[in-house]
VOPAGU-2260 file (C-alpha; in pm, 1 decimal, decimal comma):
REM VOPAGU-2260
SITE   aa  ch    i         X         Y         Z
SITE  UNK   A    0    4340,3   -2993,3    9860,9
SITE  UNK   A    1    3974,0   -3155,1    9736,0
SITE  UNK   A    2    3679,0   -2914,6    9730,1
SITE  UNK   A    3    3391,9   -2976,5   10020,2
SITE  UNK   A    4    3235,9   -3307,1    9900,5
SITE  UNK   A    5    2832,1   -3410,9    9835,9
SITE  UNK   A    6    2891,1   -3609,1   10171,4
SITE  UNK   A    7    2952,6   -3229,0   10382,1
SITE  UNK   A    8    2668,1   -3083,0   10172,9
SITE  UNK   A    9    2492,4   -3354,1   10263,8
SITE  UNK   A   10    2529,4   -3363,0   10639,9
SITE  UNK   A   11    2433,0   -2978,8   10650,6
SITE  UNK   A   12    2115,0   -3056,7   10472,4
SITE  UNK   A   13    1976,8   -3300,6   10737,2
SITE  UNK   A   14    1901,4   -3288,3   11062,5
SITE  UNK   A   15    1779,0   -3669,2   11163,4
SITE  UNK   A   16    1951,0   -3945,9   11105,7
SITE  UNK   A   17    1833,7   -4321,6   11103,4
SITE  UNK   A   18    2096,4   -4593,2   11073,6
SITE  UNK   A   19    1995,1   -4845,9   10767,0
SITE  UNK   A   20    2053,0   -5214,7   10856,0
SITE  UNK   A   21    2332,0   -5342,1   10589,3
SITE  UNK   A   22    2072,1   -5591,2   10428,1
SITE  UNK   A   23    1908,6   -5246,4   10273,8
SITE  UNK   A   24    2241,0   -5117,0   10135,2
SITE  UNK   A   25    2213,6   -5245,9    9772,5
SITE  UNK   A   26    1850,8   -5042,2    9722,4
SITE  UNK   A   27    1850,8   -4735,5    9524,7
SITE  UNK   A   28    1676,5   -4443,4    9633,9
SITE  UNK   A   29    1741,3   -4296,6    9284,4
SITE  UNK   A   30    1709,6   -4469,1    8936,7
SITE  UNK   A   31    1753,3   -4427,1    8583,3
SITE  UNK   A   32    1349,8   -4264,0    8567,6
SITE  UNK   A   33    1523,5   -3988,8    8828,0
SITE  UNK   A   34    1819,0   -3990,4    8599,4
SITE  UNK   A   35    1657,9   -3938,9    8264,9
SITE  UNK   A   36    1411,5   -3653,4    8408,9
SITE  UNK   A   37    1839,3   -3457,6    8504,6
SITE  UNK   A   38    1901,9   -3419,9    8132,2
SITE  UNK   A   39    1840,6   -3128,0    8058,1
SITE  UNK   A   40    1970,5   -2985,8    8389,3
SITE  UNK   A   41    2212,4   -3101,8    8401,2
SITE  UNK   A   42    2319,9   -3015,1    8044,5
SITE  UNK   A   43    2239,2   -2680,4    8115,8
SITE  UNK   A   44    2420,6   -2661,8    8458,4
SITE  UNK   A   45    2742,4   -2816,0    8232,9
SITE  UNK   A   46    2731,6   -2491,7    7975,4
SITE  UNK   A   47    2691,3   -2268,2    8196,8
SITE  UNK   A   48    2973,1   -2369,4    8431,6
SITE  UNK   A   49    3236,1   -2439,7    8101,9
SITE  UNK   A   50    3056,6   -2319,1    7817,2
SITE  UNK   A   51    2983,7   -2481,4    7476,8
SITE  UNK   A   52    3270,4   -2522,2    7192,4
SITE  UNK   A   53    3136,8   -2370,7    6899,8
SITE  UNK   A   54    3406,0   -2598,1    6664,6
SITE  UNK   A   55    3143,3   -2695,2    6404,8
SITE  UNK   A   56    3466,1   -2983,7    6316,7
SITE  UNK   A   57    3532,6   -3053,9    6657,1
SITE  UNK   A   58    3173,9   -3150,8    6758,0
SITE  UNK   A   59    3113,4   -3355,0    6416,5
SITE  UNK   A   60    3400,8   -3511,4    6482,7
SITE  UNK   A   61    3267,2   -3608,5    6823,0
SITE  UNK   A   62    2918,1   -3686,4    6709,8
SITE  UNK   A   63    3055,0   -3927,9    6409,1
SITE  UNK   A   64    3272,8   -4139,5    6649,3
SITE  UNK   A   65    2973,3   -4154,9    6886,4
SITE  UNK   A   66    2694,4   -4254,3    6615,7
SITE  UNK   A   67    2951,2   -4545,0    6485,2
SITE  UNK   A   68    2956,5   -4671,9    6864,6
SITE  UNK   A   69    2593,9   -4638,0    6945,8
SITE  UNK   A   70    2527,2   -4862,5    6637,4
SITE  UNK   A   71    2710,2   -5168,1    6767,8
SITE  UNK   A   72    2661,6   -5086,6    7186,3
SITE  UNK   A   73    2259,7   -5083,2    7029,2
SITE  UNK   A   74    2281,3   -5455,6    6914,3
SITE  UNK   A   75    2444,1   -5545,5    7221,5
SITE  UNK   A   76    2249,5   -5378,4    7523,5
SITE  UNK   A   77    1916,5   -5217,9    7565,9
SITE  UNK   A   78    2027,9   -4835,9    7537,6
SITE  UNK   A   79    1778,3   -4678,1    7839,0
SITE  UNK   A   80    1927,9   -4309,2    7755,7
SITE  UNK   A   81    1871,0   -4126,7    7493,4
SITE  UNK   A   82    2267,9   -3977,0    7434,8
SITE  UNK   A   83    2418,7   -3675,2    7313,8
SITE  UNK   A   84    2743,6   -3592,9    7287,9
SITE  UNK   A   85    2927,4   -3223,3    7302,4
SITE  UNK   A   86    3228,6   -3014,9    7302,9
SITE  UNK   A   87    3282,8   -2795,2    7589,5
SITE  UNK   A   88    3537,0   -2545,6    7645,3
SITE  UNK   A   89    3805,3   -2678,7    7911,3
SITE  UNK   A   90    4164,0   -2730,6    7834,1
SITE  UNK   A   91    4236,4   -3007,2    8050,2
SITE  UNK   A   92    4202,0   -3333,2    7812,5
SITE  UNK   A   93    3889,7   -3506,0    7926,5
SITE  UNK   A   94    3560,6   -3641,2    7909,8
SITE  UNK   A   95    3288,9   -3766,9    8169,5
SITE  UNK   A   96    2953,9   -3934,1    8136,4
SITE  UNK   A   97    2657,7   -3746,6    8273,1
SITE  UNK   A   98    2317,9   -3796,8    8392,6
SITE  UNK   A   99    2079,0   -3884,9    8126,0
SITE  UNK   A  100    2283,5   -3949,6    7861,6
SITE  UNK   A  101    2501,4   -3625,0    7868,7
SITE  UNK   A  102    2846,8   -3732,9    7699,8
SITE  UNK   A  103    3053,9   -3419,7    7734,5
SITE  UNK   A  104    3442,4   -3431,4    7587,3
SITE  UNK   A  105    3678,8   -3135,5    7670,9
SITE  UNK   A  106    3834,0   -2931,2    7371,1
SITE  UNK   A  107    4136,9   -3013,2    7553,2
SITE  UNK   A  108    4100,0   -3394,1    7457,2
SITE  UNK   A  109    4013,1   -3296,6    7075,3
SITE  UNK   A  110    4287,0   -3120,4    7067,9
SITE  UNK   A  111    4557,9   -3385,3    7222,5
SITE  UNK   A  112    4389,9   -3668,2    7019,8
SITE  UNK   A  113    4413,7   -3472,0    6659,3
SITE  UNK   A  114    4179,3   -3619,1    6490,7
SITE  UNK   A  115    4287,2   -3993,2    6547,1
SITE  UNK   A  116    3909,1   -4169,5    6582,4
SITE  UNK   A  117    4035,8   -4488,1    6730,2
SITE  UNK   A  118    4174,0   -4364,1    7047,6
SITE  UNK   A  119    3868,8   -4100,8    7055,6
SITE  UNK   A  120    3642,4   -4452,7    7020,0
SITE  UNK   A  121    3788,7   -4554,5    7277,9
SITE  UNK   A  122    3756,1   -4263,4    7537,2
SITE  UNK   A  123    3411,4   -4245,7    7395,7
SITE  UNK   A  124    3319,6   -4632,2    7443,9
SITE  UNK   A  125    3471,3   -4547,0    7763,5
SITE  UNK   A  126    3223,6   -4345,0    7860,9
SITE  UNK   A  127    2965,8   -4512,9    7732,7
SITE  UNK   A  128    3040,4   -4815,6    8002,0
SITE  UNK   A  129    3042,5   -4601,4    8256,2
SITE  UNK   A  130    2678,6   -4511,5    8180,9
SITE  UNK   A  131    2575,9   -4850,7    8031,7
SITE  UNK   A  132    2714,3   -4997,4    8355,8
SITE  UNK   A  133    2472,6   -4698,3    8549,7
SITE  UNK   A  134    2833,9   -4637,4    8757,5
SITE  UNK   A  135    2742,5   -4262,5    8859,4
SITE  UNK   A  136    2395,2   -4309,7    8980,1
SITE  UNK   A  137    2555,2   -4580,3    9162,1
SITE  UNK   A  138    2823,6   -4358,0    9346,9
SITE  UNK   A  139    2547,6   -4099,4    9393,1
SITE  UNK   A  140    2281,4   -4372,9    9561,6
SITE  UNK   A  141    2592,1   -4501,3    9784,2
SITE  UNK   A  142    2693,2   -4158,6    9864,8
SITE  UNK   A  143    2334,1   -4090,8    9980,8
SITE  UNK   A  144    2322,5   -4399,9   10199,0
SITE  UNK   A  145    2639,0   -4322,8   10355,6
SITE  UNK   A  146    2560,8   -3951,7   10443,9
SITE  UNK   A  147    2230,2   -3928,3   10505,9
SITE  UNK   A  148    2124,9   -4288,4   10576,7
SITE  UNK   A  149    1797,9   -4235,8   10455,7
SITE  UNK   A  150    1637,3   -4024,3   10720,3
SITE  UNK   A  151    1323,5   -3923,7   10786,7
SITE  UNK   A  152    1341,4   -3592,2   10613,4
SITE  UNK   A  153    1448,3   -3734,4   10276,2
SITE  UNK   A  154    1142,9   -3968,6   10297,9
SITE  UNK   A  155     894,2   -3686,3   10311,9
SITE  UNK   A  156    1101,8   -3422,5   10088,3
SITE  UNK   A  157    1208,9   -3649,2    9756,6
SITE  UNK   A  158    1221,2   -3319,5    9593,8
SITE  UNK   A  159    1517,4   -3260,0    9796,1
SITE  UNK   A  160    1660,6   -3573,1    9773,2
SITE  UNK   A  161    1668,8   -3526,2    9402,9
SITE  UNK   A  162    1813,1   -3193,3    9422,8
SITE  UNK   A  163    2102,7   -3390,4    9637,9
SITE  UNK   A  164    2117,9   -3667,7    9392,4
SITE  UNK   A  165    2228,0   -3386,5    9117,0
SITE  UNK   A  166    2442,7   -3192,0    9314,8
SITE  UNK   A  167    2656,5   -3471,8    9400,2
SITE  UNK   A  168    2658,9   -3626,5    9033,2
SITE  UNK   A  169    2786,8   -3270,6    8912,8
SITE  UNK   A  170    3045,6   -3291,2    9176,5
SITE  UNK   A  171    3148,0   -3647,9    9165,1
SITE  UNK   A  172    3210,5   -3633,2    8750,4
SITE  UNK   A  173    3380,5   -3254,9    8779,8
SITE  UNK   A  174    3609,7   -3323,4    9058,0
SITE  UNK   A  175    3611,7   -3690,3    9198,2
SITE  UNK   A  176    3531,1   -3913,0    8897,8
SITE  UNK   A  177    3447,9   -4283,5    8941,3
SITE  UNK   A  178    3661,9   -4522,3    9131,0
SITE  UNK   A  179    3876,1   -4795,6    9063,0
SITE  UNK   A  180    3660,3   -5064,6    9025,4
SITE  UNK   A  181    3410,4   -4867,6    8812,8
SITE  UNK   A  182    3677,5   -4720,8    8557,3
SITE  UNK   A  183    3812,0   -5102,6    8522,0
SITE  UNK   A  184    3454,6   -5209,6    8445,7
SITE  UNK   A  185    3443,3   -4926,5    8194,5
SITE  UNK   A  186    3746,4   -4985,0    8013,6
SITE  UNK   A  187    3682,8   -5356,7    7972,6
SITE  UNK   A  188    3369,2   -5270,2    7840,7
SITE  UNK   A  189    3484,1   -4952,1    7629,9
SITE  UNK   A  190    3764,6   -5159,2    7467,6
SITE  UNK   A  191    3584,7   -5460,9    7346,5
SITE  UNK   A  192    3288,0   -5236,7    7227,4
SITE  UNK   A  193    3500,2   -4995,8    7045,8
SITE  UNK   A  194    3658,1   -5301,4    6866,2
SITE  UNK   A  195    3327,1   -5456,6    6787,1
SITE  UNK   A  196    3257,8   -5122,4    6605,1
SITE  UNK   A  197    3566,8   -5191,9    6358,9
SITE  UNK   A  198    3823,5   -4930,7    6585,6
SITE  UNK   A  199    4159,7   -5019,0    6646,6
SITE  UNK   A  200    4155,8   -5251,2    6986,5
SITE  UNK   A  201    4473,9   -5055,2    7122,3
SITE  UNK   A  202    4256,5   -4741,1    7121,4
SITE  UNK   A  203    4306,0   -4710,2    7513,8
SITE  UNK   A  204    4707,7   -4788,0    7507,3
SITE  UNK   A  205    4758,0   -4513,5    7239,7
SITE  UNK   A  206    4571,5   -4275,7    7428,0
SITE  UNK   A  207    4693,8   -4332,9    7796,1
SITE  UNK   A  208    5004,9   -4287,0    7611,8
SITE  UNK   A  209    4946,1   -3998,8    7557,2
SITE  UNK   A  210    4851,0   -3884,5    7888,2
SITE  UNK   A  211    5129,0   -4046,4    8032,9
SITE  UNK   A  212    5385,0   -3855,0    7806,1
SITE  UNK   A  213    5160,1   -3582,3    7912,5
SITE  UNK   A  214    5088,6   -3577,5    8315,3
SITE  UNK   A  215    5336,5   -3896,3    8401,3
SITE  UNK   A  216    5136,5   -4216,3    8587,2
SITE  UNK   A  217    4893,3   -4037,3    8715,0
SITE  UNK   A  218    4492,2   -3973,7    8677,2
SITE  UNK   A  219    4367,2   -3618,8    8601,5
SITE  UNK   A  220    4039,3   -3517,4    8679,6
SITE  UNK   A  221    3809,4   -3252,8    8505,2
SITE  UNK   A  222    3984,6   -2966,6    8722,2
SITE  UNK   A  223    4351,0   -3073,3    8708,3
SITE  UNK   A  224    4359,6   -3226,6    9014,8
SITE  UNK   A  225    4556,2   -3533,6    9045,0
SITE  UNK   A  226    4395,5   -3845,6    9168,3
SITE  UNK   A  227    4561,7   -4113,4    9376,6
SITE  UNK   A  228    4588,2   -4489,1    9240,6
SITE  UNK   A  229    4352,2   -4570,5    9496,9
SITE  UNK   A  230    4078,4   -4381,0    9362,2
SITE  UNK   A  231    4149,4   -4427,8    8977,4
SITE  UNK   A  232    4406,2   -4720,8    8795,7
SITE  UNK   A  233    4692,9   -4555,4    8726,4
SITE  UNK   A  234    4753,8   -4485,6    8319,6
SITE  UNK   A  235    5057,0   -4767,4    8291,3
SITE  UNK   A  236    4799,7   -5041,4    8470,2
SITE  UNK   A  237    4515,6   -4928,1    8166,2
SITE  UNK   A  238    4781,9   -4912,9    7912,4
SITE  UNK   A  239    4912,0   -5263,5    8044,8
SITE  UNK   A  240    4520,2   -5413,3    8073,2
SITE  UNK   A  241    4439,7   -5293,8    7724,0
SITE  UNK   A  242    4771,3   -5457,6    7543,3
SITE  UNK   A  243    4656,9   -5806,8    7738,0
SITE  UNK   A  244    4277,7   -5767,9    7579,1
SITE  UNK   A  245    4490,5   -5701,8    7192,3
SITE  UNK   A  246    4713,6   -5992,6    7280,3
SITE  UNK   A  247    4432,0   -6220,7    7307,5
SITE  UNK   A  248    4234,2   -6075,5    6996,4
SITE  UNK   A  249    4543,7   -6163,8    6817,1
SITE  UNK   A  250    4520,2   -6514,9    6900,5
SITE  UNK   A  251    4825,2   -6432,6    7166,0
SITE  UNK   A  252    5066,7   -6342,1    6850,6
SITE  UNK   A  253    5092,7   -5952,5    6877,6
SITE  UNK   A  254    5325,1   -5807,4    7197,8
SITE  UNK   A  255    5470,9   -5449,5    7272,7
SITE  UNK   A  256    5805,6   -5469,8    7411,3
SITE  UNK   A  257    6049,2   -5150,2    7447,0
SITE  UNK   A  258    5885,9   -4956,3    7163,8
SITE  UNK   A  259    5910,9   -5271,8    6933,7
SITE  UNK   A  260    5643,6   -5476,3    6780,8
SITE  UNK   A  261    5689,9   -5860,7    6826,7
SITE  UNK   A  262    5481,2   -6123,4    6627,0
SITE  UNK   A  263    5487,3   -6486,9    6756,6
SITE  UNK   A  264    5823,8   -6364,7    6964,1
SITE  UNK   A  265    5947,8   -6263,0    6657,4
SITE  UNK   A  266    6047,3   -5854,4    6665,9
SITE  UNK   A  267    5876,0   -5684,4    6356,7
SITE  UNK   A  268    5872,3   -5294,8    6380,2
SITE  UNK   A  269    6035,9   -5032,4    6575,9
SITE  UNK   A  270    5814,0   -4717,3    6492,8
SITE  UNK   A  271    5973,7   -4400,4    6500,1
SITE  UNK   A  272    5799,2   -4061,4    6648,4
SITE  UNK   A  273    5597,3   -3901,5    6382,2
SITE  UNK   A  274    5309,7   -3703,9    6338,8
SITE  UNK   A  275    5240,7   -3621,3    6683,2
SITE  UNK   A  276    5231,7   -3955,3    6838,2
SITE  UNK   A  277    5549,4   -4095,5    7027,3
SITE  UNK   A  278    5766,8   -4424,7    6894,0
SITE  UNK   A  279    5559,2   -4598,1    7178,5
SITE  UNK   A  280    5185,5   -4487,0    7092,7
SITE  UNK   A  281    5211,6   -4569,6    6745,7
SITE  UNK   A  282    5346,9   -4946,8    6868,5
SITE  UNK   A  283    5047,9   -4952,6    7033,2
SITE  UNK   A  284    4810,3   -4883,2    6763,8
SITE  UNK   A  285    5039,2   -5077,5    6509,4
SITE  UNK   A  286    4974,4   -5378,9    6691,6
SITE  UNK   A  287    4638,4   -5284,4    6747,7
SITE  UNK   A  288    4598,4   -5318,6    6341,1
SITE  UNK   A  289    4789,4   -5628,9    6363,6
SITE  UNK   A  290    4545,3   -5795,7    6615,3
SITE  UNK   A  291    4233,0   -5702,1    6378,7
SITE  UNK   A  292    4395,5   -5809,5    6078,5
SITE  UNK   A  293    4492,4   -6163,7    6250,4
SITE  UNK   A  294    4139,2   -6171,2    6483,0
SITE  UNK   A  295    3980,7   -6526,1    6453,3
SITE  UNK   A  296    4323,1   -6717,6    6270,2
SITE  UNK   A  297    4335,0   -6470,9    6014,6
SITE  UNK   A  298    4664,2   -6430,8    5797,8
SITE  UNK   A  299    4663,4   -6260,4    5482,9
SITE  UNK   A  300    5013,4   -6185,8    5394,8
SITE  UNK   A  301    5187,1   -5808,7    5425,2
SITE  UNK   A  302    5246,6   -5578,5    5146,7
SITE  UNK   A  303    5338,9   -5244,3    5110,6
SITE  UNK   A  304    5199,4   -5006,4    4888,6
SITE  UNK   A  305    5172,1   -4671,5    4785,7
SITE  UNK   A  306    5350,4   -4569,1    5147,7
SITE  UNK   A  307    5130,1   -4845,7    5346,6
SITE  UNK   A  308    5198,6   -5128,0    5503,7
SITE  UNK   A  309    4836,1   -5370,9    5454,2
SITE  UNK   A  310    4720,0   -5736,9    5566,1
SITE  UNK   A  311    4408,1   -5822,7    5322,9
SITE  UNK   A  312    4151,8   -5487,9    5392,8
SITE  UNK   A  313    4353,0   -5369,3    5700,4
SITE  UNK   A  314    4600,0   -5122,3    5694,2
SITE  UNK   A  315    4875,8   -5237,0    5959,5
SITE  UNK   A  316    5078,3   -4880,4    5947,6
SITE  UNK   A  317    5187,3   -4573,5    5712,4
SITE  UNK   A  318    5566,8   -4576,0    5713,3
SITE  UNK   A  319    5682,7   -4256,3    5789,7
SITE  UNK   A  320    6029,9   -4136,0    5648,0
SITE  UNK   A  321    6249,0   -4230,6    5936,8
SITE  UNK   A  322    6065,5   -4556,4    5987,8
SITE  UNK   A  323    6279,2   -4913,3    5868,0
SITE  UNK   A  324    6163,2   -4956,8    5489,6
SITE  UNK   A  325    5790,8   -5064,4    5417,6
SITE  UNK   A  326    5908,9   -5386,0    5187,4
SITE  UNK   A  327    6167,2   -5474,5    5495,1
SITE  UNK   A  328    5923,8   -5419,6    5738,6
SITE  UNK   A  329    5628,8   -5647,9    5522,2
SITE  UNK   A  330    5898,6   -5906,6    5504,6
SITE  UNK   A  331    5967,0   -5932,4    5850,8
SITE  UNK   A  332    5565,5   -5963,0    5958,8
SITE  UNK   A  333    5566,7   -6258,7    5719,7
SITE  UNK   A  334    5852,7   -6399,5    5781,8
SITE  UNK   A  335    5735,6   -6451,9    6174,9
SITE  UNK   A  336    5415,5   -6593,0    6047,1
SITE  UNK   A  337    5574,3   -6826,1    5796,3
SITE  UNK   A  338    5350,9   -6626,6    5498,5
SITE  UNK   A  339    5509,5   -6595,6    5163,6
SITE  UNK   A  340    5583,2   -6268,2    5055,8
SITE  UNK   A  341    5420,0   -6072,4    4778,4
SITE  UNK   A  342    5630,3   -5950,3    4497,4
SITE  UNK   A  343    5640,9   -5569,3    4491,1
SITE  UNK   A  344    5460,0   -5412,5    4156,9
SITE  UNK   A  345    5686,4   -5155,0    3965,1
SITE  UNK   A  346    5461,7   -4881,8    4033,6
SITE  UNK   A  347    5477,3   -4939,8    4386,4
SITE  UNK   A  348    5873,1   -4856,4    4377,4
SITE  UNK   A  349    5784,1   -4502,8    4371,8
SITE  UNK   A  350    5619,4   -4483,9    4711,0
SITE  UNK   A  351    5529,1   -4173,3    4873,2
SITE  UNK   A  352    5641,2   -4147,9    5239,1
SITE  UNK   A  353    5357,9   -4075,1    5436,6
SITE  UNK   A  354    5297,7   -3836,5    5751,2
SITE  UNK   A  355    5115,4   -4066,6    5972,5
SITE  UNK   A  356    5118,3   -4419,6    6183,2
């Protein structure tokens, strides 16, 4: 059952009520000023409730994906927040976008990613849209509307009001999270920003993949409660938006079908399970590679070396021991883009088999 809501708090908190006419119901009583000045508070309200991670390598690893993101989202949008980004300790894989530029990711999500960057780009670009996109001062000014519908008391208290504002923001990103059209807005943003910053553009498919394996096709929020497809897309309709998005980068050559990776129709790969990621994920992120290496007509034949499969500077996979040959599996991506294939140096017969997709 859902904890007691902002909109209950609310109601206790006021005593007169004055119905808004609709025209009003797009003003904000609270803005990004209000939001920058709940930083700190917030931050501090977020430590004390699940603590800090003191994972030196867990936060760096954080912090680096983050900086690489902030670079391109910089030369794209006017950045109002100033952002950090931190570990806290929570088990339940997660992350959530705070007030004032408070980017918090759960141990449990550094733990279930191990240490792949793209799909953590991804969570984190993610997150960024939502606050880009100002998404949770938006739930909090419509939850304010709807509840209190901007009484008489709130005009003459807007300390209180503010005090509202943050008690609802802690509660929507802890237990509610944002709502379907937000977390659509935030993926489509999240995916095309983490693949402006050079990160795989199947980021959010190898992820949700996980999560799927994990929970089945559901949302979970901060708390482990499960949320309904009404409130959040379910993890097979992200998984399914963010393979559409790689299709087109690809110039609509690179599909997922049934675990196998098909270029211009043509079936390529069938990844095998390795190094922590299912046969499925690493499809995913394979043809995530694909789709940068052939972004913008690009082809470049396949050869494999040293235990990788590459297209010109990209790496398309790391063949694993179980996985079909590298030199069959080269062969096969140019053969279904009529490229020639490179002949195979001597040195290169001596491969090592490598541990990850």
């Amino acid at each position: 059952m859902r904890k007691v809501t902002g909109f209950a708090v609310l109601l206790a908190l006021v005593s007169q009520i004055v119905f808004i006419p609709a025209a009003q119901a797009k003003v904000w009583l609270l803005d990004r000023k209000w939001e920058k000045a709940q930083k700190q508070s917030q931050y501090n309200d977020i430590v004390k409730k699940y603590g800090l991670d003191p994972d030196t390598e867990a936060n760096e690893f954080c912090v680096n994906v983050s900086n690489r993101l902030l670079q391109q989202i910089k030369k794209q949008n006017k950045v109002e927040l100033d952002y950090s980004v931190f570990v806290i300790k929570q088990k339940q894989p997660n992350a959530f976008a705070g007030l004032g530029g408070n980017i918090a990711v759960t141990r449990g999500m550094v733990d279930m990613l191990n240490g792949d960057e793209d799909e953590l780009a991804a969570i984190l670009a993610h997150e960024y849209g939502h606050s880009i996109g100002a998404h949770l001062l938006d739930s909090i000014n419509g939850q304010l509307w709807t509840a209190v519908l901007f009484n008489q008391y709130l005009r003459n208290n807007n300390n209180s009001m503010s005090k509202i504002g943050a008690g609802i923001a802690f509660q929507q990103i802890t237990t509610k999270g944002f709502g379907r059209s937000h977390e659509w807005a935030a993926d489509n943003y999240g995916m095309r920003t983490a693949t402006a910053a050079g990160y795989n553009p199947a980021g959010i498919a190898g992820s949700f993949q996980k999560f799927l394996e994990k929970y089945g096709d559901k949302h979970v929020s901060l708390l482990g409660e499960i949320l309904s497809p009404e409130e959040h897309p379910s993890n097979k309709e992200r998984i399914e938006n963010n393979m559409k998005f790689v299709t087109a980068y690809s110039g609509n050559l690179v599909t997922v079908h049934d675990e196998w990776v098909f270029l211009a129709k043509k079936p390529v790969v069938k990844p095998v399970t390795a190094a922590g990621k299912s046969a499925k994920e690493r499809a995913y992120l394979i043809a995530g590679s694909l789709a940068q290496a052939l972004h913008e007509g690009h082809k470049e034949p396949a050869r494999y070396s040293n235990g990788q499969i590459r297209m010109g500077t990209y790496s398309i996979m790391t063949v694993t021991e179980n996985d079909t040959d590298g030199e069959s599996t080269a062969e096969a991506i140019n053969n279904a883009l009529n490229l020639p294939n490179e002949k195979v140096d001597a040195d290169d017969t001596s491969m090592k088999q490598a541990e990850d997709a």
